[in-house]
C-alpha positions in Angstrom: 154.4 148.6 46.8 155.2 147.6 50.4 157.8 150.3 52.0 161.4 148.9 52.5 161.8 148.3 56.3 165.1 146.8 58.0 162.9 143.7 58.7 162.8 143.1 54.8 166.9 143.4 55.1 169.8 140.8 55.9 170.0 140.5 59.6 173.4 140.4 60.0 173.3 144.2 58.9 171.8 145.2 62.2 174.3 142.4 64.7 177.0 144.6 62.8 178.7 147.5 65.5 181.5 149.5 65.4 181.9 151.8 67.9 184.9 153.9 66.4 182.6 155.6 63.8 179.5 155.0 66.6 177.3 157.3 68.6 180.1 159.4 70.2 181.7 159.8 66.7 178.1 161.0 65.3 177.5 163.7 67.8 181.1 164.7 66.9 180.0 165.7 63.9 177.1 167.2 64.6 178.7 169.2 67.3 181.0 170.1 64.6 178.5 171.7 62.5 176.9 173.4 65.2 179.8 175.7 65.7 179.6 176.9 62.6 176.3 178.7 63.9 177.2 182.0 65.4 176.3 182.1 69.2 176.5 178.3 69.3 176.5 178.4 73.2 179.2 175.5 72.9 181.7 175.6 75.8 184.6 175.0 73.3 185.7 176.4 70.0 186.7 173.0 68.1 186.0 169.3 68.4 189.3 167.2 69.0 188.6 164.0 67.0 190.5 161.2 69.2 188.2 158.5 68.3 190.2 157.3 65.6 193.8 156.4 64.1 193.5 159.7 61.7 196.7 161.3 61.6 196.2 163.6 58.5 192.4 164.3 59.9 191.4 168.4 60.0 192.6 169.1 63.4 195.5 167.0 63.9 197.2 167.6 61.0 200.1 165.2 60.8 201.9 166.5 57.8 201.9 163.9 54.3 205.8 162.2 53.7 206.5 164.6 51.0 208.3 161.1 49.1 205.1 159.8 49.0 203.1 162.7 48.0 205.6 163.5 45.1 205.7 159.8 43.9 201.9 159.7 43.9 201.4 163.1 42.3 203.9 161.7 39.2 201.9 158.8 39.3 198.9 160.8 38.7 200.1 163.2 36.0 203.4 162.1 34.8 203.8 165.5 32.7 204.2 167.5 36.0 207.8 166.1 36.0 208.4 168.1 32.1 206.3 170.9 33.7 207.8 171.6 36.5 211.8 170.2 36.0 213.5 171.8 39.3 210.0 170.7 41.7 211.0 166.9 42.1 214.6 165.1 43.3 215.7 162.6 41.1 214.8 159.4 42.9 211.2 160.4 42.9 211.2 161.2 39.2 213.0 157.7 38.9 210.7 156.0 40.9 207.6 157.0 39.2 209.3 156.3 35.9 209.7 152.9 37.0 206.2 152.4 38.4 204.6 153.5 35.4 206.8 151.0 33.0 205.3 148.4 35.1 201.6 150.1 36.0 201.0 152.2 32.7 197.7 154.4 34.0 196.3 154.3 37.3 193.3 154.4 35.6 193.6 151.2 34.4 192.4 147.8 36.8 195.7 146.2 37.8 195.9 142.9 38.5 193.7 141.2 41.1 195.9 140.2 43.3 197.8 144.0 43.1 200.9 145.0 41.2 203.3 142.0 40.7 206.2 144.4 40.8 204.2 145.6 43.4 204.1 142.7 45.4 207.6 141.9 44.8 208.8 144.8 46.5 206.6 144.1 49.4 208.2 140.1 49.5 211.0 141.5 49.6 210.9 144.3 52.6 209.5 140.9 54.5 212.7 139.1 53.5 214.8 142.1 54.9 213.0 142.5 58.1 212.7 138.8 58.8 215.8 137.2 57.2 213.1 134.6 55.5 212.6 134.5 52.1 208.4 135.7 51.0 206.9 134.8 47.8 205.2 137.4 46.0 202.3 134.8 44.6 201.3 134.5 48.1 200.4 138.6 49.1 197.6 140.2 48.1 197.2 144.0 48.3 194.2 145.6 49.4 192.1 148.6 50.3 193.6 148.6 53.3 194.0 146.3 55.8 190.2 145.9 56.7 189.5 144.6 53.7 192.2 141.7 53.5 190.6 141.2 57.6 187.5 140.8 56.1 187.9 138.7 53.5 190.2 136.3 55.6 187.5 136.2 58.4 184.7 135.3 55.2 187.1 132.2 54.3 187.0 130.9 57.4 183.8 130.7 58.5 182.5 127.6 57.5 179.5 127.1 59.3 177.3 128.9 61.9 179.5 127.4 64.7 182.8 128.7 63.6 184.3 130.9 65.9 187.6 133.3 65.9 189.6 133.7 68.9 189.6 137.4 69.5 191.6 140.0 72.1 189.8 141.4 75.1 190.0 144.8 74.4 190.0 144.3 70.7 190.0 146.6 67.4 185.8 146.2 66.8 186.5 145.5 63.0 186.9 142.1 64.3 183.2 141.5 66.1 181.7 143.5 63.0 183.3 141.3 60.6 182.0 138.2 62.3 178.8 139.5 62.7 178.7 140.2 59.2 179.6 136.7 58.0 177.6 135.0 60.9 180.8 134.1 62.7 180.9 134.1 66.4 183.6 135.5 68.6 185.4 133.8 70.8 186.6 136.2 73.6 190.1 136.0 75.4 191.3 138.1 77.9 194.7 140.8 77.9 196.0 140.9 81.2 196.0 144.8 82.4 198.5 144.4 85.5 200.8 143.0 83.1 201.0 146.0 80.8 197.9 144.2 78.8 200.2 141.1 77.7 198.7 138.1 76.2 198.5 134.5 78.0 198.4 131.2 76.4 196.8 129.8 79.4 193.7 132.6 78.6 193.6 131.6 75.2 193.4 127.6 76.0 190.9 128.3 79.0 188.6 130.4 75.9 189.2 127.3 73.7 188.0 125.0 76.4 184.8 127.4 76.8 183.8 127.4 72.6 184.2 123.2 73.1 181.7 123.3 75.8 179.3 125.9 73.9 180.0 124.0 70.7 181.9 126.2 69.0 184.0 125.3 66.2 187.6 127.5 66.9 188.9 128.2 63.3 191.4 131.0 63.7 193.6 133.0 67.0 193.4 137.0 65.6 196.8 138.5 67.4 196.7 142.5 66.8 200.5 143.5 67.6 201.4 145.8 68.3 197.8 145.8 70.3 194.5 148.3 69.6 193.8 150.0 71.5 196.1 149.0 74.1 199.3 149.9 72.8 200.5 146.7 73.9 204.0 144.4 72.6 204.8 140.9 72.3 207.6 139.6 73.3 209.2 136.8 71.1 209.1 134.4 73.4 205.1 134.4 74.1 205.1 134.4 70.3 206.8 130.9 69.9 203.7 129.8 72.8 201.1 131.3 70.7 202.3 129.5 67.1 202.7 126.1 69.1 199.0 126.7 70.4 197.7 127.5 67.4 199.7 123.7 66.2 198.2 122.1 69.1 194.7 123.2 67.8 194.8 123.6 64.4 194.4 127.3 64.5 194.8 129.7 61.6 197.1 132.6 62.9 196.0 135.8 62.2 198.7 138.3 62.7 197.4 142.5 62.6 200.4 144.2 62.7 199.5 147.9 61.1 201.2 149.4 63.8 204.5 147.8 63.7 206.5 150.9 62.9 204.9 153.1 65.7 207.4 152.0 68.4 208.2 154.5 71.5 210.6 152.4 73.2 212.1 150.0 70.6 214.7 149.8 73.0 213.5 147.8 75.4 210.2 146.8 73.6 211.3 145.5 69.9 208.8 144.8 67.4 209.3 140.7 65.9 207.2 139.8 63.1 204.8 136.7 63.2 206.2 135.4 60.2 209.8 135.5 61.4 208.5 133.6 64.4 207.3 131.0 62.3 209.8 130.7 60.2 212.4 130.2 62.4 210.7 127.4 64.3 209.9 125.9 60.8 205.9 125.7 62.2 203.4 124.5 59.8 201.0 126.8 60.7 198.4 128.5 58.5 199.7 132.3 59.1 198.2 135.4 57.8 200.0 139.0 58.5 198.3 142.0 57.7 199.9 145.9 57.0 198.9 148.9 56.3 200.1 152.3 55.1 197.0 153.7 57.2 199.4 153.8 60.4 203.0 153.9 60.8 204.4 157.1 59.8 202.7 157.5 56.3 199.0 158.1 58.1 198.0 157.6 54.1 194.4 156.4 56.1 192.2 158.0 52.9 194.2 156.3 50.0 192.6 152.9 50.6 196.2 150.8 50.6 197.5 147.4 52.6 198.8 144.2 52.1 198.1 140.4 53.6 200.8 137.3 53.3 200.2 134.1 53.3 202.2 131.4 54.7 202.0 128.1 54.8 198.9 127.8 52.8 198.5 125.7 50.1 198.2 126.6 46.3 194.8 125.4 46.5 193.9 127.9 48.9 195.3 131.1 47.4 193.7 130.2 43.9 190.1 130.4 46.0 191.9 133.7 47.4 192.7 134.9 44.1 189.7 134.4 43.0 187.4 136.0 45.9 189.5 139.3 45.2 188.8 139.4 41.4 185.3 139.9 42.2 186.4 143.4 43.4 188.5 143.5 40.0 191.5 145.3 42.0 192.8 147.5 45.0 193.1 150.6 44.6 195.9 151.9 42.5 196.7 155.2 44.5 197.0 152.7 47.9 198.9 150.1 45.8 201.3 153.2 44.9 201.1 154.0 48.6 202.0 150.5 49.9 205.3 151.1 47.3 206.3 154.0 49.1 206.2 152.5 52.7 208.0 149.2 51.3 210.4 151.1 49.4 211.5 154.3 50.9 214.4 156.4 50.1 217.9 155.1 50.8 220.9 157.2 52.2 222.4 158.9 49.5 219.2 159.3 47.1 218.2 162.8 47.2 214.9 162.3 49.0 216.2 160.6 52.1 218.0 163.7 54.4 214.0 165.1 54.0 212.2 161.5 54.8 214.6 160.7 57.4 213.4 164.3 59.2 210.0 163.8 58.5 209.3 160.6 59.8 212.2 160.8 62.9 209.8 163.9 63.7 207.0 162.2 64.1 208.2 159.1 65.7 209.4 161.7 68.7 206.5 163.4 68.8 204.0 160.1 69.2 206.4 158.6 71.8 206.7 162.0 73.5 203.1 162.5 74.0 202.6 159.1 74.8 204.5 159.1 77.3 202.9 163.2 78.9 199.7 162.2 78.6 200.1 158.5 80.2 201.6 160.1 83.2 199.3 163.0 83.9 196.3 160.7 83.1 197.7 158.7 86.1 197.9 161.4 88.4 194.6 162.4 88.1 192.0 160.4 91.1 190.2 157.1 89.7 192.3 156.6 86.6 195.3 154.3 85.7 197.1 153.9 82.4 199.6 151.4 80.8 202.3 153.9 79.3 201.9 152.3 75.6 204.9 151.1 73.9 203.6 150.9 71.0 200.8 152.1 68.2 199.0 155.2 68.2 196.4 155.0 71.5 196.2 154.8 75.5 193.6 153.1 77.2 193.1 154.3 80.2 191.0 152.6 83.0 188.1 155.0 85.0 186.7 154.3 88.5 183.5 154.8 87.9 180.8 155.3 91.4 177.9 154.0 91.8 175.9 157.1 91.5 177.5 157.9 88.5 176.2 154.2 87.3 173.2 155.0 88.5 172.9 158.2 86.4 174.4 156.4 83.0 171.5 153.4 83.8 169.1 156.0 84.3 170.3 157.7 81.1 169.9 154.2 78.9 174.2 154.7 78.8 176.9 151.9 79.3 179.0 154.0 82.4 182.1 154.3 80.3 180.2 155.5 77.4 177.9 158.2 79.5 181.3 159.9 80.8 182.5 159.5 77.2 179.4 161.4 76.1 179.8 164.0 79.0 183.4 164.5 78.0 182.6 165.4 74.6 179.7 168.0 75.7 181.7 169.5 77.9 185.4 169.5 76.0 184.5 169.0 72.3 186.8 165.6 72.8 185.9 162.7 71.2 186.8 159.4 72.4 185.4 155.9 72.4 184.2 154.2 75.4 185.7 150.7 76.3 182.4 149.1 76.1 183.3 149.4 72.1 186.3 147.7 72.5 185.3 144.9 75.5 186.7 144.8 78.8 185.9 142.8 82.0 183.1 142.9 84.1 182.7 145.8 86.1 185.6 147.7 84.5 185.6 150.5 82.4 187.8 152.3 79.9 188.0 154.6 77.3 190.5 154.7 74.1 192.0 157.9 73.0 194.6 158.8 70.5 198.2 160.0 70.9 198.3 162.5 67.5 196.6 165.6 68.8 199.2 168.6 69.0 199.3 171.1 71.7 198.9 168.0 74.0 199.2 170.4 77.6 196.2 172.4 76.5 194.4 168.8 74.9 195.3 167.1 78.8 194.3 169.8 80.2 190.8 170.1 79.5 191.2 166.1 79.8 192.0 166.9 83.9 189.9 170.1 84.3 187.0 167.7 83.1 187.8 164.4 85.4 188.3 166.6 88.1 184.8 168.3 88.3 183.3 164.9 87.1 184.9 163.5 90.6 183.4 166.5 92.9 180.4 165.6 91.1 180.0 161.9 91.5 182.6 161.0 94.0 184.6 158.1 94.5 182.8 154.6 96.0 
């Protein structure tokens, strides 16, 4: 018998990269494990995982919405409510009464397309938000909201010439998705003296690049707030980028997991693709994704998310529907999940005085170190930083010298990704190097999150490292 070799396997398996879970994340672990070994000779005591949008993570901690733990643990075992009487207010109790009426076990499969009490509670926190009415038939829940990107990204690409319109830095799920379906990318650029705002003009000049290459422009992805930028739409580039996507018969893909961590809602609101279209009455094809991953509920491990559709035909969603019962279901404990975030308490039920502390805690906390660490990373020699307005992540921009390219060339390293490497050796931090995400030509980056406590000591080993990485390599 002939050994199995990764020649033998689908090619597409080896295009696919994601650099959140890549090389730096790798040595992470291994880094980890190595200081369980006494006399590890490590220069730190723990490794800071930064790499990735993890709130409840070892390390960082974020404490569960109790709400949502209590719901889920009824949900689980509906006799703890008989066994333990005085443990759980009585709009959890309630709640979890009426999920199971409608659920029975979550051992069960639920329906494909999730919960249709579910996804009626989901329609309508859309209806709320936008003032438009959503139809229940037309969102699916998933295991989060990769998997709804996924399958979206599958439907699309019709032909080995399709192409999706994708941000500049972007999320890598997108690329990996692509590669994964044989889909090709179709770059456009975020403007980083602009607080990394998005330009029609960019997108039409990337269009006018795919019809010269021969590229087949199927869909504009629009991740807002933006990963790992941070970055906010305003409304009225919105209404620009759903009359482009008219002009060109563009299906809109809308990622907005992060549209309740907002630092400065004041001045930078969050508006809804959906309400957008809806209120210019556009015809276009519009897909918004959410997640309980992000947010507040940092639920990342329970597996839960939803996708709309609008303005797609019935047609369309039956092939949907379809595609999604091959999986048989989403998960039930993420379907549960996506409940809770649609749904929380309301003033007056006896959970809310706790949920509103909980979550107004850690809204503070994010914009507060979003805010510390965007202005000390900007004091420090070489580096500048938009102060993010918005989801979990700054993305900072490092001069690199040429004798520090030099040594990352001679080291086989992308520069961004050699001081990346070099941070982590030296710190125990973990971050990913903007070559993961893309950037422009000789520009380089890295993302980092905003959840790790004891941010002054986290910065600070931040500094102390740029610092002697400066007397080391200079400036150009």
């Amino acid at each position: 018998m002939r050994q199995l070799t990764v020649d033998a396997l689908n090619p597409t398996f080896q295009k696919v990269q994601y650099a959140v879970r890549g090389e730096l994340a790798i040595k992470a672990e291994l880094l980890r494990d190595k200081l369980k070994e006494p006399n590890n000779g490590l220069p730190f005591d723990k490794v800071i995982s930064s790499n990735i949008g993890n709130p409840q993570q070892k390390g960082l901690d974020q404490p569960p919405i109790t709400f949502t733990r209590q719901v889920a643990a009824l949900m689980e075992w509906p006799d703890l409510a008989n066994l333990a009487p005085n443990v759980f207010p009585k709009d959890v109790i309630q709640r979890a009464k009426e999920l199971s009426a409608e659920i029975g076990s979550i051992g069960a499969y639920s329906h494909s397309q999730g919960v249709p009490f579910i996804r009626q509670s989901v329609a309508k926190f859309i209806a709320e938000r936008d003032g438009y009415p959503s139809n229940p038939n037309h969102i699916f829940l998933t295991g989060g909201a990769s998997a709804g990107v996924s399958l979206l990204i599958n439907m699309l690409i019709s032909s080995p010439k399709s192409g999706i319109l994708i941000p500049i830095p972007q999320y890598p799920l997108y690329t990996a998705s692509l590669a994964q379906h044989q889909g090709l990318p179709i770059p456009y650029y975020l403007d980083e003296s602009k607080e990394w705002s998005t330009s029609v003009a960019s997108i039409e000049e990337a269009l006018e690049e795919a019809h010269k290459e021969g590229i087949i422009p199927k869909g504009l992805v629009i991740i807002n707030p933006g990963n790992p930028t941070g970055a906010l739409l305003d409304e009225a580039t919105q209404e620009g980028l759903v009359q482009l996507c008219e002009k060109y018969s563009l299906v809109l893909l809308a990622d907005e997991v992060y549209q309740a961590n907002l630092h400065r809602a004041e001045t930078h609101p969050f508006t809804s693709f959906k309400k957008v279209v809806a209120k210019l009455q556009s015809p276009v094809p519009l897909v918004s994704f959410h997640s309980i991953s992000k947010g507040v509920s940092g639920e990342c491990g329970r597996r839960g998310g939803y996708f709309e559709c609008t303005n797609f035909s019935e047609e369309v969603i039956a092939l949907l529907y379809k595609m999604v019962s091959v999986g048989l279901c989403p998960p039930l404990a993420g379907q549960i999940g996506v409940d809770s975030m649609v749904r929380p308490p309301k003033p007056g039920d006896e959970s809310y005085e706790l949920w509103k502390k909980e979550t107004d805690t850690i809204h503070a906390a994010l914009a507060s170190r979003t805010q510390l660490m965007a202005k000390r990373l900007n004091a420090l020699p070489g580096v500048s930083c938009v102060d993010s307005p918005g989801a979990l992540y700054l993305y900072p921009q490092i001069k690199l010298s040429k004798k520090a390219r030099d040594a990352a060339g001679a080291a086989g390293k992308e520069p961004d990704a050699f001081y990346s490497l070099a941070l982590l050796d030296e710190t125990g931090i973990c971050v990913v190097p903007g070559s993961g995400f893309g950037q422009k030509e000789g520009e380089w980056h890295y993302r980092l999150t905003c959840l790790c406590p004891g941010v002054d000591e986290y910065v600070g080993k931040l500094e102390k490292f740029h610092r002697n990485w400066m007397e080391k390599y200079g400036e150009e």
